[in-house]
C-alpha positions in Angstrom: -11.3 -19.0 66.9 -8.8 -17.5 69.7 -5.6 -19.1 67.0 -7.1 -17.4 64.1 -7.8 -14.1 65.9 -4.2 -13.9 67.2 -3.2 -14.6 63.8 -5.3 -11.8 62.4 -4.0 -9.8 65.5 -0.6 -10.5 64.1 -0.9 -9.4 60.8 -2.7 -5.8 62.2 0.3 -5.7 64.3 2.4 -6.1 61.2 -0.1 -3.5 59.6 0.8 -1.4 62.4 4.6 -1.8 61.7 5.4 -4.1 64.8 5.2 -7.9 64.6 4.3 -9.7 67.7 7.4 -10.8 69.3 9.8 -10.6 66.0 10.1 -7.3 65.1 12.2 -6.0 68.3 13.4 -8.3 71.1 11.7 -8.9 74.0 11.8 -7.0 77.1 11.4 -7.8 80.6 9.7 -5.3 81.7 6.0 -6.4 80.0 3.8 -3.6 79.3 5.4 -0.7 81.2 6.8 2.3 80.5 10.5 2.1 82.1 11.8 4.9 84.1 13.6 7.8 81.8 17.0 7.7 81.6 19.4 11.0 80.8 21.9 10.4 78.4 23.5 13.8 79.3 27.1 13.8 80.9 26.6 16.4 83.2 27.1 16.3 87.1 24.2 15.3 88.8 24.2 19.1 90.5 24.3 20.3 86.5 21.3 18.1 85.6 19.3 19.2 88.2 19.2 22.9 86.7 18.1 21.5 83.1 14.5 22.3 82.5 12.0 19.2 83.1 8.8 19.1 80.9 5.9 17.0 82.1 5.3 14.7 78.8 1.7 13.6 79.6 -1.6 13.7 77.4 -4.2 15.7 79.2 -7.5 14.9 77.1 -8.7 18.1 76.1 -12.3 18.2 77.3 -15.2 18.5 74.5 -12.8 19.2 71.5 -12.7 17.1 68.5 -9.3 16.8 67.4 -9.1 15.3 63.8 -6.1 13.3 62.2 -5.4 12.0 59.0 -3.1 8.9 58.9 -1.3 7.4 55.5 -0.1 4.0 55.7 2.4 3.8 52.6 4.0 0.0 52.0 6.7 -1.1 49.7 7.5 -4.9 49.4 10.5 -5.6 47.8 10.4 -9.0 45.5 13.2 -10.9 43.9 11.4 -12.1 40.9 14.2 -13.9 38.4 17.2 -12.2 40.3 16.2 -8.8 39.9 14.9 -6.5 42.8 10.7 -5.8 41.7 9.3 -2.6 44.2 5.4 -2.9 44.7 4.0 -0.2 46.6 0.9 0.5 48.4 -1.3 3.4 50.1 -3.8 3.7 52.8 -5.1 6.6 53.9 -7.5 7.0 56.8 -9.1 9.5 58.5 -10.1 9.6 62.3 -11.3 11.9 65.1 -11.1 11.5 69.0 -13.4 13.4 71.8 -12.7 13.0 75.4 -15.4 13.4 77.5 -14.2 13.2 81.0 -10.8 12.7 82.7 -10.8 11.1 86.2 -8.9 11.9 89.2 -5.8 9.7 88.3 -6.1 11.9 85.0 -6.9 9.0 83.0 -9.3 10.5 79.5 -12.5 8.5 78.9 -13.7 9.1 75.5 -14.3 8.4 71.8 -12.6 7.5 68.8 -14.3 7.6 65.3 -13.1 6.3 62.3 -14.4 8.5 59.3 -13.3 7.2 56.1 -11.0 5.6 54.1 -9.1 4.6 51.0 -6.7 1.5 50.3 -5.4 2.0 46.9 -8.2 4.4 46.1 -11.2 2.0 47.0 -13.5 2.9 50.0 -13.0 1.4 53.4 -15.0 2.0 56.5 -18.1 3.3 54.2 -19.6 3.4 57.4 -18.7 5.3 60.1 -17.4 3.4 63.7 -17.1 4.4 66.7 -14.8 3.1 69.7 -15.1 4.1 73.5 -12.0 4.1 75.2 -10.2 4.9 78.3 -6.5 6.0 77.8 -3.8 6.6 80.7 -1.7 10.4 80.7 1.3 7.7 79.6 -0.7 6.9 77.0 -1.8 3.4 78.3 -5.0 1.7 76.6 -6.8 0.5 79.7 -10.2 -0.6 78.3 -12.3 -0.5 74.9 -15.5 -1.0 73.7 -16.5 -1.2 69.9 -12.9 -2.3 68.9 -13.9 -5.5 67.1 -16.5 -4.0 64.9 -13.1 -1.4 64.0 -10.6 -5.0 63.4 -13.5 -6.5 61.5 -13.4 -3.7 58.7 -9.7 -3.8 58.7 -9.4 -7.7 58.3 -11.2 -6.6 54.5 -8.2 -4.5 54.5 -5.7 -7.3 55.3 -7.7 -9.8 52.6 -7.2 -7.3 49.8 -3.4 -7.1 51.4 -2.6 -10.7 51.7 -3.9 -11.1 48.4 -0.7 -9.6 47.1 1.1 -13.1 48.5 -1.6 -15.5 47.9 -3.0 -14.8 45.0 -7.4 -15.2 45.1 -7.2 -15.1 48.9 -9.6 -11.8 48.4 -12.0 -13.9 47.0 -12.3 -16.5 49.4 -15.5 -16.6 51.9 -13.8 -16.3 55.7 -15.4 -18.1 58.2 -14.3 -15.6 61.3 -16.2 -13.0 62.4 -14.2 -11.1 64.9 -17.7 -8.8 66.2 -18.1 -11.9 68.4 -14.5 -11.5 70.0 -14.1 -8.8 73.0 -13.2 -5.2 71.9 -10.0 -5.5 74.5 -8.4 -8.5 72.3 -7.9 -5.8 69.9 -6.1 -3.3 72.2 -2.6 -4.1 71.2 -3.5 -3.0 67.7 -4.7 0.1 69.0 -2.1 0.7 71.4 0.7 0.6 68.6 -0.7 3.7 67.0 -0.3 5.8 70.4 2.7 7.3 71.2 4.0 5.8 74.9 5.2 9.0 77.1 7.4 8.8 80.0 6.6 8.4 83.2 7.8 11.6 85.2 8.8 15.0 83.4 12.1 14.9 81.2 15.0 17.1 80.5 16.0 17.0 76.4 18.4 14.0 75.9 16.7 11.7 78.1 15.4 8.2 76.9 12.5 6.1 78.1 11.6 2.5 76.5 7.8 0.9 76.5 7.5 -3.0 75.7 6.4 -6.2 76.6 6.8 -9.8 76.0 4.7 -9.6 72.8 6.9 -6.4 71.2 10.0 -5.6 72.8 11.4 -2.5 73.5 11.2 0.6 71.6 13.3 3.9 72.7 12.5 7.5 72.8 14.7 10.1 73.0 13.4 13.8 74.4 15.4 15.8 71.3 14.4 19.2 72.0 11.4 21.7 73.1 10.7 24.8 71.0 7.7 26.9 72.2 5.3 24.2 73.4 6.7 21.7 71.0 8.3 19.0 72.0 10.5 16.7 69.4 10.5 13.1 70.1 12.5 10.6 68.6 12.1 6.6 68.7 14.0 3.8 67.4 14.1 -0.2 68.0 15.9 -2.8 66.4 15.2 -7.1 66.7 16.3 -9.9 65.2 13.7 -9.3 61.7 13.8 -5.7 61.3 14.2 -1.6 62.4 11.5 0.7 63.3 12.7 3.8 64.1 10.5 7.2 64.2 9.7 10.7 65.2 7.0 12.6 66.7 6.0 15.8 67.8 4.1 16.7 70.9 1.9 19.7 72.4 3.2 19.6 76.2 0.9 22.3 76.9 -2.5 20.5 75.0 -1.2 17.3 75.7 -1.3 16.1 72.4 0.2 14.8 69.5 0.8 17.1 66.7 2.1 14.6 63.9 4.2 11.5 64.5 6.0 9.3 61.2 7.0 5.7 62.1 8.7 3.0 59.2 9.2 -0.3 60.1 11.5 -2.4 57.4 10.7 -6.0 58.2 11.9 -9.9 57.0 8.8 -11.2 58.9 5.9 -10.7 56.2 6.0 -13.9 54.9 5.8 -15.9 58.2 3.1 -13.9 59.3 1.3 -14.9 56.2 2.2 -18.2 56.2 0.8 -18.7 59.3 -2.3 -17.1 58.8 -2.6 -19.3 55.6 -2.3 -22.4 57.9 -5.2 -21.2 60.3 -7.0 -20.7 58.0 -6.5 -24.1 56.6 -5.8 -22.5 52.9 -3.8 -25.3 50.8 -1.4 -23.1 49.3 2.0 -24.9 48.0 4.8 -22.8 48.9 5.5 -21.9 44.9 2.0 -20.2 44.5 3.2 -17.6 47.4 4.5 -14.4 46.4 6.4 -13.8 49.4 8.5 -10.1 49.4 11.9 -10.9 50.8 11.5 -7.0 52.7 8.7 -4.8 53.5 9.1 -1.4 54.5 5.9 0.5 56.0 5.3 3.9 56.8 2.7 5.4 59.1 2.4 9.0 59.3 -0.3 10.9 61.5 -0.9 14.4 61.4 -3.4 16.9 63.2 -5.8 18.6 60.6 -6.0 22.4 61.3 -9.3 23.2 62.8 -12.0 25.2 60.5 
C-alpha cells in the first residue's frame, strides 16, 4: 500500500508539474525556504535604501476567495518518425476560507474543491472539503480531508494514464487511498502554493524552496507596481524545465494569478512504475509512451460578485 501510494503520489506530483526527485536536482537544504539573495550590484550602503516588501500571505479572515485553475497537457509522440501532438485540458475550480490565524501568523482554514472538467467530463461531482493549516511562507503544516481530495484525482490519473496504457481506465484498482493519512498527500498540495521568502525583499532578489524529493526552484522579486508584486520562478534538472510567473497582493497577502509549465522526459518512467505496482503485465510495445510532455498550470483569482 505505502509503494503504491508513493507511486500514485508520483504521478500527482507529475500532475502537478514536478516529478519527485527528477524533475529539478536535489537540494540540501530539505524543505526550507533559503535565505533571499540580491542579485543587484549595488554597494551594500546603496542596497540598504532600496525599498523592502514583506512577501507573506496573511489569510484574510472570513473571506472566500475563489480560483479557477486550467491544467492544459501536450505529449509529444514519435509515431513512425513523425512528431504526433496530443493535447489535454482540466479545469477546476476551488475556494479557500481562513478562519483564524495564530500568533506565529500561521492561517487555519478551509479549502473546497467545487467542480471540475477533464476533457469536458465531470470530476469532483461532489463537493470536498480539506482543513488545513498553512505557514505566512506558505508552508503546508497539517491537513485533514486530503485523501478523500487524491482519491478523486487518482480517477483523474486512470483516465490520464490511459493515454499510455491503453484499457488501464477500465481496470478495477485495488487501492483506496481514504484509508491513507491526509498529510501523505501534502506534497501534492504543497506544489500548487507559491513558497514566499523568508524576510521582506527588495526587486531583484532571489530565494529557492526544495527538498530531497524536488530540488530547487528559484524566484526572482521582478518588480512591485501598486500593491502588486511580479514574481518570477524557474528550475532546471537532469529531465526537464519548469519555469513560471506569478503575481502577488503584498497588501491582502494573496495570490492574484500564477502560470507554471513544466516540459518533462520523465512521463514514461513515472508510468512505468506505477504499471509495475500495480502489477499490470503490460509488454513494453503496448505502451504509448510520449517522448516529452509539456504541462501548464494556470490559477487565477475570480472577481468577487
Amino acid at each position: 500500500m505505502k509503494r503504491l501510494c508513493a507511486a500514485v503520489l508520483a504521478f500527482l506530483l507529475l500532475f502537478a508539474l514536478v516529478v519527485k526527485g527528477e524533475t529539478v536536482q536535489e537540494s540540501s537544504s530539505e524543505g526550507a525556504v533559503q535565505e533571499p539573495v540580491s542579485t543587484d550590484m549595488a554597494t551594500s550602503g546603496e542596497q540598504g535604501k532600496k525599498e523592502l516588501y514583506d512577501l507573506s500571505y496573511k489569510f484574510p479572515q472570513g473571506k472566500e476567495l475563489f480560483y479557477r485553475m486550467d491544467f492544459d497537457r501536450e505529449d509529444e509522440f514519435n509515431i513512425g518518425g513523425k512528431n504526433v501532438k496530443i493535447a489535454k485540458k482540466t479545469l477546476l475550480y476551488i475556494s479557500q476560507l481562513f478562519e483564524s490565524v495564530d500568533g506565529d501568523g500561521n492561517g487555519s482554514g478551509k479549502l473546497f474543491y467545487l467542480q471540475g472538467w477533464q476533457d469536458g467530463q465531470r470530476i469532483f461531482p461532489q463537493q470536498k472539503v480539506v482543513t488545513l493549516k498553512v505557514s505566512p511562507g506558505g508552508d503546508v503544516l497539517e491537513t485533514a480531508g486530503l485523501q478523500e481530495v487524491a482519491a478523486e484525482f487518482l480517477k483523474v490519473i486512470q483516465r490520464t494514464i490511459a493515454d499510455y496504457i491503453p484499457g488501464f481506465d477500465r481496470l478495477p484498482l485495488k487501492i483506496d487511498l481514504t484509508k491513507a493519512p491526509s498529510n501523505t498527500f501534502n506534497p501534492f498540495l504543497q506544489s500548487f502554493i507559491l513558497p514566499l521568502p523568508a524576510r521582506p525583499v527588495a526587486t531583484g532578489e532571489k530565494w529557492t524552496r526544495g527538498d530531497k524529493n524536488i530540488g530547487n526552484v528559484e524566484f526572482t522579486l521582478q518588480k512591485v507596481e501598486g500593491n502588486n508584486a511580479y514574481i518570477e520562478m524557474y528550475a532546471e534538472g537532469r529531465n526537464g524545465i519548469v519555469k513560471g510567473d506569478a503575481v502577488f497582493d503584498v497588501a491582502e497577502g494573496i495570490v492574484i494569478s500564477q502560470k507554471v509549465r513544466t516540459d518533462t522526459d520523465a512521463t514514461g518512467r513515472v508510468v512505468e512504475r506505477i504499471a509495475k505496482e500495480i502489477e499490470i503485465p503490460v509488454e513494453n510495445n503496448k505502451l504509448n509512451i510520449p517522448e516529452k510532455t509539456h504541462m501548464t498550470i494556470t490559477m487565477v483569482l475570480m472577481p468577487s460578485e
